[in-house]
N, C-alpha and C positions, 0 to 999 in steps of 0.2 A: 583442541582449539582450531589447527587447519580445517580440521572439517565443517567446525562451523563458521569459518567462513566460506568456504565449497560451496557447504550449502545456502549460504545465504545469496552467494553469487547466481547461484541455481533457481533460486526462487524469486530474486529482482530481477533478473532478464525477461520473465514474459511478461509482466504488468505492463509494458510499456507497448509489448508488438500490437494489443488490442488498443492502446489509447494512441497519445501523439504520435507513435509513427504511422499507424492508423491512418487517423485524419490525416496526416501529412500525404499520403498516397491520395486519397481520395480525395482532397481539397486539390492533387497537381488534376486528379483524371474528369475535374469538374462534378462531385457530388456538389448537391448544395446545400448548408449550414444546417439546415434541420433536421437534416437525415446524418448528417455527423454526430450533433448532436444528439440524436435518436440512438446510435450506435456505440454509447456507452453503458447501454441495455445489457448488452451483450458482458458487464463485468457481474452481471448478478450470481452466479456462484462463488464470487469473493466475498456478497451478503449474507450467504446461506448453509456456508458452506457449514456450520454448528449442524447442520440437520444428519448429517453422512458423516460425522467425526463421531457418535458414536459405534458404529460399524466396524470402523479402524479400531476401536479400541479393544472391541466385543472380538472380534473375531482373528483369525492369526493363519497367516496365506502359509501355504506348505514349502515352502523356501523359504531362506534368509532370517525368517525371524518377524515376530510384532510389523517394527519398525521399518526398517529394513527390506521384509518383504513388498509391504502396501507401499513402498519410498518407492524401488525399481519396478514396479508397475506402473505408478505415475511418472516418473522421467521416463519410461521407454513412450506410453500412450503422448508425453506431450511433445516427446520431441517429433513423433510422427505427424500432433497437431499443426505444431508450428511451422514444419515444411508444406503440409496440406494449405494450410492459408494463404500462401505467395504462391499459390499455385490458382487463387481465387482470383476472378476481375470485379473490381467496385464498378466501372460503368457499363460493362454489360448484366452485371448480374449484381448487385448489392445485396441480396437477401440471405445468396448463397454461400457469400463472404460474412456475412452475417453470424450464419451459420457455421463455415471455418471457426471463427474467430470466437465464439459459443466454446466449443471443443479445448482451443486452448486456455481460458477462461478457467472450466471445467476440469480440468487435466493438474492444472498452475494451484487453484486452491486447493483440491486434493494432497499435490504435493507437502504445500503450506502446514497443512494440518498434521499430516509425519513427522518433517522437519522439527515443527516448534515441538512435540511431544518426545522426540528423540532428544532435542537438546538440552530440555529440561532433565528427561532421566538420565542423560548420558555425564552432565556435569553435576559436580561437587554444589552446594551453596554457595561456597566460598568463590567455584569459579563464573558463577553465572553471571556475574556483574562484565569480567573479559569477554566471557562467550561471547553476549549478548552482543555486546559492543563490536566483536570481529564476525558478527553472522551480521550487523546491521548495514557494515563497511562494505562487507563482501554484494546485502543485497542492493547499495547504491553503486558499487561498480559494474552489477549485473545491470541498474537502468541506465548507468552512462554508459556503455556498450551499447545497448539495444536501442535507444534514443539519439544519444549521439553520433553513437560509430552507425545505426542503422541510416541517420537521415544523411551522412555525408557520402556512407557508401552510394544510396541512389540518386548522389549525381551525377553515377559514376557507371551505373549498371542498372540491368533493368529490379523491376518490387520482387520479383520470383527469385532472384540470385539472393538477395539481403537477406531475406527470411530464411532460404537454404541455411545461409553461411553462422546465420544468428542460432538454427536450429543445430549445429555442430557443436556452437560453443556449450552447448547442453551437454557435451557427452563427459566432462570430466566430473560432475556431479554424479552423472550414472556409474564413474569409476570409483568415485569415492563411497557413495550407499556400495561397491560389491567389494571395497577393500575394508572397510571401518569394524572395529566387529560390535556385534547387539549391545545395546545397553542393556545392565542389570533392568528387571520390573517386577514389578508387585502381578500376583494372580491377575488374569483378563479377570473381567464381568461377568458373574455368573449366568443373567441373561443381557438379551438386549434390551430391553427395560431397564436395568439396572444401571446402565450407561448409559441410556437416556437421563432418568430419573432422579440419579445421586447428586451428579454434579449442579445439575439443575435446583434441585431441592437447598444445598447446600448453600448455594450464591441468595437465592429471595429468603432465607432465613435472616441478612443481614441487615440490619436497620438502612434505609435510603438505597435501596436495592435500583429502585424506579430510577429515583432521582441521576444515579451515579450511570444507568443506562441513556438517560436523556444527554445528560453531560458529553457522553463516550460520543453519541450522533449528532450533536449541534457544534463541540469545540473548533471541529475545521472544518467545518460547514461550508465558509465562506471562502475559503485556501480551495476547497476541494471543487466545488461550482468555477472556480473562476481557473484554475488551472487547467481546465478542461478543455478550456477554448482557448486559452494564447496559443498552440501550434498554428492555426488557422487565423487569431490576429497578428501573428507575427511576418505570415507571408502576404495577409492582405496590404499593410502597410509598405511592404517593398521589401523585407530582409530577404537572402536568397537561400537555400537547403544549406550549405554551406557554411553561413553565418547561424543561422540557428545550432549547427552542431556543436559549432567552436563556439559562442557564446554563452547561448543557453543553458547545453548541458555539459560541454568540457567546464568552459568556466564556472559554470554556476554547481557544478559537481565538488570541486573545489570548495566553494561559500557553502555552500550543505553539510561537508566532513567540518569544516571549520564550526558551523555554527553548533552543531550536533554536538563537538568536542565543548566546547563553551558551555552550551548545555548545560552538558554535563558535572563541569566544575560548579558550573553557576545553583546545579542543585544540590549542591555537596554543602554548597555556604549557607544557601536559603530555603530547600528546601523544596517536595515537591509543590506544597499549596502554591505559597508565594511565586515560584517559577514561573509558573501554569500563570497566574493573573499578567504577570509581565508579558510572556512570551508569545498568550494570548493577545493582547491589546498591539506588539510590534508584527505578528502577521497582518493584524486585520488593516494597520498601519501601509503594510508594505502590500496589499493587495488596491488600495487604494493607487498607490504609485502608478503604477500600470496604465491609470488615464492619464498620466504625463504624455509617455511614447503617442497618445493619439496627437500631441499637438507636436513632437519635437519629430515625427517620420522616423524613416528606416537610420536616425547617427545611433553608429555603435556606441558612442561613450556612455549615451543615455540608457541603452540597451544593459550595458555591464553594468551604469551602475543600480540599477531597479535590480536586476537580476541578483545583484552581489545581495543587496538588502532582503529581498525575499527569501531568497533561500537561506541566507543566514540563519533569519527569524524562523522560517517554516524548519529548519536543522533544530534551533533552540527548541520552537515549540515541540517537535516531538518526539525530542529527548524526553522529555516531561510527562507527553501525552503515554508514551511506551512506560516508563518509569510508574503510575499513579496507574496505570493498568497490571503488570505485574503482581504491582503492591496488594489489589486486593482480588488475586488468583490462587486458591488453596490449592496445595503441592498434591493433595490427594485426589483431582480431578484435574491436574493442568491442560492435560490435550481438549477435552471438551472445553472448557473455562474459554481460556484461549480461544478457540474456535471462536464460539457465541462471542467473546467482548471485539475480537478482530472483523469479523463477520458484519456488528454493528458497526462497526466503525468506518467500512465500505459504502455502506448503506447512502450516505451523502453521494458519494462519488458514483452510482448508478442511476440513483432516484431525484435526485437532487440536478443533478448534472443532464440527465435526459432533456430537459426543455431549452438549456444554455443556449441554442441556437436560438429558439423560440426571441426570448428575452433580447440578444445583442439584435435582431432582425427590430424587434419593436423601441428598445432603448438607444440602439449605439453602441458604440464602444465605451467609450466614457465611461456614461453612466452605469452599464453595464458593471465594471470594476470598482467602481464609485457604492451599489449597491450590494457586490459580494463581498465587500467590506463592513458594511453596515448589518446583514445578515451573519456575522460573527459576532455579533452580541449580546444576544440570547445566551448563547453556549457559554461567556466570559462570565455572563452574569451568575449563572447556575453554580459558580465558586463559593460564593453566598451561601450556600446550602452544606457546602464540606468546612468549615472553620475549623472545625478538628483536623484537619491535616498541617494548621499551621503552626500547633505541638506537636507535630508528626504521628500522633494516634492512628491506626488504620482504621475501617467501618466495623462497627463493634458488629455482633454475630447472637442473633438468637439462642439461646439453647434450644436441643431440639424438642420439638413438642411446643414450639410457643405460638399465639396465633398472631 
């Protein structure tokens, strides 16, 4: 159970050095909005990453093990990434950081993809419900570290020191993949075909296969576009590196574990369909909020209390969203499954998110957050099409050979 929270620590620490702490450097060293905007490109191996999860599966490095071995390949290659990056300048070079910032991307979903296939085979049934819950802990105090602790430290030291210091806190995940021992596993893949193709085959056998993958890419659609850009409207309005640390994400880390725990009760009583309809409609609610702060300026009050609400609901929702994902992943293909359902679920948050700049340049702010709320609807609606989950049924499954 330690370990997976290690590892979850391990695996929520980079998402964040490519996103808002990101932009926060390069919004102080004057990029402008577009090109920030433009530079969540750079998360596309967190979309794809299903393509390279079978390889991990198929094949088995001559140390350590499965698991284990492809784990300590990716935390040695990313912690080298992530010191390479703060080694990067966004205003003389943007492409090149670009490119840094590629690598740790690259390195982070790799990990990802060990991680969730270790955890699955390393725990019982029975404990994957704690697991889960202590690898999801672990990965939200890997991004209050890197976001918070990363934006307070640089008011304090130059971008080159932060990133160092963030790439250290990596090394106790590398101690754990060399201390933990293998998980039991089933035979590798006979070939690499067969890891491409089983898992794959197995999942579009299910009735509303389509549908349940449109769901996965629309549900935070509107949380994921609009989260992209508050680092950059929070210092346009007046807050300082400081206040975003302590409020944003010390505070709002807080409202996230809270909401997540709630969650989680909350679908113990009602369930995941019902959840999901609620906990949908209170993000898209609280993305909306966000056009308050354009009229009420840099008052902290107002800042904590959008924050506390947001995160709450984005905690609830995706409690739910992880939950209803889970539910329909056959334990016989977990590491790939996984990959492809987490992979789409990114999918917003690179493609989606790339023109953010675009949009607040032509809309404002306001409206801007006024609209990534309203683009959460589609996805709430698409509930409509799972009614069987609100007798807790999961997606029924072709037999094979059906067309």
């Amino acid at each position: 159970m330690l370990v997976s929270f290690v590892m979850g620590f391990s695996c929520g620490l980079p998402l964040l050095l490519t996103i808002s702490v990101l932009q926060a450097w390069m919004k102080e060293e004057g990029v402008d909005l577009a090109t920030i905007g433009l530079m969540s490109l750079v998360g596309l191996p967190y979309t794809v990453k299903f393509l390279w999860a079978p390889v991990m599966d198929r094949f088995v490095p001559p140390f350590l093990g499965r698991r284990r071995g492809w784990m300590l390949m990716a935390q040695v290659a990313l912690f080298f990434a992530v010191a390479g990056l703060g080694r990067s300048n966004p205003a003389q070079n943007p492409w090149m950081m670009a490119l840094a910032a590629f690598f740790v991307t690259f390195f982070s979903a790799s990990q990802d993809i060990v991680v969730d296939a270790y955890r699955r085979e390393d725990l019982a049934d029975e404990e994957l419900g704690l697991g889960s819950s202590l690898y999801i802990n672990g990965y939200r105090v890997g991004m209050l570290l890197a976001s918070g602790g990363g934006l307070i430290m640089a008011d304090h030291m130059a971008w080159s020191q932060v990133y160092l210091i963030l790439a250290l806190c990596l090394v106790p995940g590398i101690l754990a993949t060399l201390l933990t021992p293998e998980p039991p596993q089933a035979e590798a893949p006979s070939s690499l075909w067969m890891s491409m193709a089983g898992p794959l085959a197995d999942y579009f056998r299910r009735d509303g296969a389509w549908l349940i993958l449109a769901f996965i890419l629309l549900y935070k659609l509107g949380d994921q576009m609009a989260s992209i850009m508050t680092t950059p409207f929070y210092l346009e309005i007046g807050f300082t590196k400081t206040q975003i640390g302590t409020v944003v994400k010390l505070f709002g880390f807080w409202a996230t574990i809270g909401g997540s725990l709630a969650g989680g009760l909350i679908i113990l009583r009602w369930g995941i369909y019902r959840s999901l309809w609620i906990f949908g409609f209170l993000q898209a609610l609280s993305t909306a909020c966000f056009a308050i702060l354009t009229r009420t300026g840099p008052d902290l009050s107002w800042l904590a209390a959008v924050i506390a609400f947001e995160n709450a609901s984005g905690g609830m929702g995706t409690a739910a969203y992880a939950a209803f994902m889970a539910s329909i992943t056959n334990k016989k293909f977990t590491a790939t499954q996984y990959a492809l359902l987490t992979s789409l679920m990114g999918i917003p948050r690179v493609f989606a998110s790339a023109p953010t700049g675009f949009f607040v340049n032509g809309l404002g702010w306001g409206m801007f957050f006024l609209f990534c709320a309203l683009i959460a609807l589609p996805g709430i609606l698409l509930l409509t099409q799972f009614s069987d989950w609100a007798s807790g049924r999961k997606a029924k499954t072709k037999p094979t050979g059906s067309p």
